[in-house]
N, C-alpha and C positions, 0 to 999 in steps of 0.2 A: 609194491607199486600198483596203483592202479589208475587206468587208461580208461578218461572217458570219452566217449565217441556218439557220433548220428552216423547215417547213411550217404550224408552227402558228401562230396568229394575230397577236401581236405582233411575231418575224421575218418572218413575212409582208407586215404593215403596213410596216416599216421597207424591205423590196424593194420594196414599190408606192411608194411615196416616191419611193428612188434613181432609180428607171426613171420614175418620172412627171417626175421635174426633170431627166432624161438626165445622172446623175452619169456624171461618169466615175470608174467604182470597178470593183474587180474581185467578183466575189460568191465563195463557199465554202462550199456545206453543211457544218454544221458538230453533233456531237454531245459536248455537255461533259460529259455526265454517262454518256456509256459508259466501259466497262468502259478503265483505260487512257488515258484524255482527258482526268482533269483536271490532270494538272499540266502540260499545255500551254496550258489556257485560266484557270486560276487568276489568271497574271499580267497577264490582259487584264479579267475581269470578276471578283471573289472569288464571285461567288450564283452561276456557273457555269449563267448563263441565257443565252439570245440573245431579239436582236440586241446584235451587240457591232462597232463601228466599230472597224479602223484605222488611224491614218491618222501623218502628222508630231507630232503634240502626244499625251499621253496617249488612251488608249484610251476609246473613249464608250460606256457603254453604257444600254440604256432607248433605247424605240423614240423617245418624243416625242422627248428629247433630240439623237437622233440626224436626226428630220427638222425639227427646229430649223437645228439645225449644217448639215445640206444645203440647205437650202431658203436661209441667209442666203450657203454658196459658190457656189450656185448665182445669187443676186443677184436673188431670186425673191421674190414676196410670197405663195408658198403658203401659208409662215409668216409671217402678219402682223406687220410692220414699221411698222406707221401706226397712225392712232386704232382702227384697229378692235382689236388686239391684246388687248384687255383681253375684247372680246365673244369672240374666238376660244377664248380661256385660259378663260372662263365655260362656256362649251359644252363644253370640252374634260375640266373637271373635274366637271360636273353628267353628263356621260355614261360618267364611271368608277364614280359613287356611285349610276347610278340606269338610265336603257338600256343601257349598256356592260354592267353589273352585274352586271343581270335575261339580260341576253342568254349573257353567258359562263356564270354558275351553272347555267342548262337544258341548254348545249352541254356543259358538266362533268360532268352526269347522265345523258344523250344519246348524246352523242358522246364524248369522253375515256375515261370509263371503260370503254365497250365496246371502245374501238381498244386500250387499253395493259393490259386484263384488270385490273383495277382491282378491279372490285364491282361491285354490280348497281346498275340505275338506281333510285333513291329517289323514288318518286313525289312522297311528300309536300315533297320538296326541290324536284322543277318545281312542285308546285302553288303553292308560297310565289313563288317568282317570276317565274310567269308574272302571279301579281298583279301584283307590281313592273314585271314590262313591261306590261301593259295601261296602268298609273296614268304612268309613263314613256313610253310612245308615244300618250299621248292629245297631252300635253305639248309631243312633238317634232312630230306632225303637224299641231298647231296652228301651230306656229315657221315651216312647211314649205307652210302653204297658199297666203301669198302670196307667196315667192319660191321662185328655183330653188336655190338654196344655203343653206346654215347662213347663211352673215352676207351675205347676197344674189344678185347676179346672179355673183360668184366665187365659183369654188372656193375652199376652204383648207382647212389638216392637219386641223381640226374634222372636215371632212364624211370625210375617210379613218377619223379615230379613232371616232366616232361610230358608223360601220358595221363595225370591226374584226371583226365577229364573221359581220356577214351572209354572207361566205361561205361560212360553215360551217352552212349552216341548214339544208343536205340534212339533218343529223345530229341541230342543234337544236330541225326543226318549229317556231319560233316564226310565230305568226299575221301577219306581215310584211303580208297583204292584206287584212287586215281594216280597215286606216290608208293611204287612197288618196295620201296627198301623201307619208307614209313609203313606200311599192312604187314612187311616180313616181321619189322621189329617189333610190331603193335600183338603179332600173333605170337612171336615168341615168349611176350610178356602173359601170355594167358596159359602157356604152359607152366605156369609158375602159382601152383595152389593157391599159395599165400597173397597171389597179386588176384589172380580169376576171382577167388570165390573169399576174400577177408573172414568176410561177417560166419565161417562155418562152423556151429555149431553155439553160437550167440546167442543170448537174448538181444534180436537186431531185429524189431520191427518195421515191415516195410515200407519202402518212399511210398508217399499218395499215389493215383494212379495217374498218368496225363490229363484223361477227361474228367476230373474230378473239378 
């Protein structure tokens, strides 16, 4: 199997996965969209995005999908295989449409546009959703007061997708500490090698710098 990936946030997510279920896969920085690269990666993903799985059967790509497919060879209930699966898939789709959302559009205005020369940051575009995170992490910290996990005392792909973005908040600034049970769980997940530091021991070249 082999796993190809970038630095940013959803190849990213799908590395923290591999290494947190200790796939055995081989990894690949991979850039689809350079000068030259796409009709190598055309016949694995057509949107010539990452992560893209692969492996014996067709090519997977989409990071859930892919730590779906690991999490069930690995024999794992990171991805929920029991009654809870329905609450995992809940949280997983309420934090694409509403914290995941709020979190990625600030890093988009932040962070993205300043690394790849983009344009300049639009204020009024954070200001619109950092609303959306406040009204979205009242929400999650309420989810998060009385347990240690999204769906309890385990982890599952929820609480990786969930924070997809946090660690990009050097760039984001989202108010992360202002929601004590959201910073517990955000700092819990950094105890966690495989989530802190993905890329160790990679050939994983670094994101551009801000001022670039």
């Amino acid at each position: 199997m082999k796993l190809y990936f970038s630095r940013n946030p959803n190849p990213r997510l799908a590395v923290a996965v591999a290494r947190f279920l200790k796939a055995e896969i081989e990894f690949e920085f991979a850039e689809p969209m350079a000068p030259g690269q796409a009709e190598r990666y055309l016949p694995l993903n057509p949107n010539l995005l990452l992560p893209i799985l692969q492996h014996s059967g067709r090519p997977l790509w989409e990071a859930d999908a892919i730590a779906c497919w690991l999490s069930r060879r690995a024999g794992s209930n990171f991805w929920r295989n029991d009654d809870d699966e329905p609450e995992m898939i809940r949280w997983i789709s309420w934090a694409k449409e509403n914290f995941m959302k709020a979190c990625e559009a600030v890093h988009w205005e932040r962070g993205t546009k300043l690394r790849y020369g983009i344009g300049t940051c639009d204020q009024v575009v954070v200001e619109e959703h950092l609303r959306q995170f406040h009204r979205a992490a009242i929400i999650l910290d309420s989810q998060l007061s009385d347990r240690r996990w999204l769906l309890g005392e385990a982890i599952s792909f929820a609480d990786f997708r969930m924070a997809a973005f946090l660690p990009f908040n050097d760039a984001a600034r989202l108010p992360i500490d202002e929601y004590p049970a959201v910073k517990r769980w955000s700092d819990q997940l950094n105890l966690i090698e495989a989530w802190r530091d993905p890329f160790l021991g990679l050939n994983a070249p670094e994101l551009p710098p801000l001022d670039s």
